[in-house]
N, C-alpha and C positions, 0 to 999 in steps of 0.2 A: 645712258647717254651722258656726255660729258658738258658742263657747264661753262658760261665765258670766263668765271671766275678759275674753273678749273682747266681752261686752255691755256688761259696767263700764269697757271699754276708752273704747268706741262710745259710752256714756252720761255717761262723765265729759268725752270730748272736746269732744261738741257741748256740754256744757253750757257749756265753758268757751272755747270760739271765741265762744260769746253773751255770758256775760261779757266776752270779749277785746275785741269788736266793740263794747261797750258802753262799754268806757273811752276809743274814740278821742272822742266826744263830749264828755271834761271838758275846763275849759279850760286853757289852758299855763301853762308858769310864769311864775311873775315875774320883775319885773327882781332884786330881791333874793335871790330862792331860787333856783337851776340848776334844781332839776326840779320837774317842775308833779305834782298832786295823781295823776295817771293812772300815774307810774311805777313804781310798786311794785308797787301793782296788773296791770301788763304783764306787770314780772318775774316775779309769783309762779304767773300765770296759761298764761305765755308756757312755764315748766317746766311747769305742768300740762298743756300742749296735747299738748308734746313725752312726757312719761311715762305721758299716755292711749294715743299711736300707739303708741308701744313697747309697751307693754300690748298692743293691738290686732294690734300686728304679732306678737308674740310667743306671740296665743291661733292666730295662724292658721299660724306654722308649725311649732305644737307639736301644731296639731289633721294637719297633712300628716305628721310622724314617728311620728305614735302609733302603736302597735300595740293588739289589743287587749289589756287587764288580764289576767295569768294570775289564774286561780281561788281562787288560795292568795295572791294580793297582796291586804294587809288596809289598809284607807286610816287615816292616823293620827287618832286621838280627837281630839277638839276640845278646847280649853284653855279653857274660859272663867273658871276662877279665871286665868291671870294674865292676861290681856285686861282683868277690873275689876282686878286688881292696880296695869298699866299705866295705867288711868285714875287710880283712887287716888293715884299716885305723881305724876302730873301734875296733878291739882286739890291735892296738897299744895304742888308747887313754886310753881303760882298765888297760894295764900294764902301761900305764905311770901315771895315775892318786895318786897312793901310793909313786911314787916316785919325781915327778913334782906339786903333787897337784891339787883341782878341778879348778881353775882358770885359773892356767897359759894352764893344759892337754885341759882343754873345747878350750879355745881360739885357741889354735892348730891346735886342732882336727877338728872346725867347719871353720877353714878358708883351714886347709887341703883338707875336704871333698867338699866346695865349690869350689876351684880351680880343685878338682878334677871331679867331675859333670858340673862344666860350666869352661872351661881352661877360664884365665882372658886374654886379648888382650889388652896390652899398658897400661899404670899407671893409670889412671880413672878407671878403671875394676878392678883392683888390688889394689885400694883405698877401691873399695868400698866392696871389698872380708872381705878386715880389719875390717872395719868399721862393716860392720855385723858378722863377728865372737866377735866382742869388744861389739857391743851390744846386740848378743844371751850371751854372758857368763855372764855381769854384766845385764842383766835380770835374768837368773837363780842363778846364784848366790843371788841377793835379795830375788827371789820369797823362795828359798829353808831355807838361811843361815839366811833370816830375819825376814819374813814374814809365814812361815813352821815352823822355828825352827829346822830344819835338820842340823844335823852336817855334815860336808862333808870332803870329806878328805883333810886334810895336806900335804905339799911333805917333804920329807924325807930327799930332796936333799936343799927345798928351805924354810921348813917352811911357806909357805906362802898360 
């Protein structure tokens, strides 16, 4: 029998094989551009195909190990304040992105989001919150601004 986890496996896959199968129809690139309009679209899709099967694979061999639940195993509450927290935090890096920029809004946003999913405890934790928001942004920013060729946005407020 198959799992919730492994119907959203099975549900996100085929959606996205139809997707996948949908972008071989666009047309290629140009002479000027190396890649044509369907690549991105491959890549983002081509990870989603592969972390549907994982999913998939991983409702089916955790439904083979299971045992059943002792009586006294209590399943953990649901979180729904930071689930809209998490949204929150990401319609703000949105609006602030046109007006702060993709650099300084990323950096923000992901040491935001990290203090907000793991609270940092004493200045070592909150070093290292920095530190990986400093290193997700000037990764992405290379990956997009240099190595993509992606324009990204400006701030308004900062030019930068």
């Amino acid at each position: 029998m198959i799992g919730r986890e492994g119907v959203t496996g099975l549900v996100c896959l085929a959606g996205s094989l139809g997707l996948l199968a949908a972008t071989w129809g666009l047309p290629g690139p140009s002479l000027l551009v190396p890649v044509g309009p369907g690549f991105y679209p491959r890549i983002i899709l081509g990870i989603t195909v592969a972390l549907s099967a994982a999913l998939l694979v991983a409702d089916f061999v955790s439904r083979r190990r299971r045992r059943q639940p002792s009586p006294t195993a209590a399943a953990a509450p649901a979180n729904h304040a930071l689930v809209l927290s998490t949204f929150a935090v990401f319609g703000l890096y949105v609006g602030a992105l046109s007006w702060l920029g993709f650099r300084i809004s990323t950096f923000v946003f992901v040491a935001a989001l990290y203090a907000l999913l793991d609270p940092p405890r004493g200045w070592k934790r909150w070093l290292l919150a920095t530190l990986f928001a400093l290193i997700v942004t000037v990764l992405a920013y290379y990956l997009f601004e240099r190595y993509l060729l992606v324009l990204l946005p400006r701030g308004r407020w900062t030019d930068f």
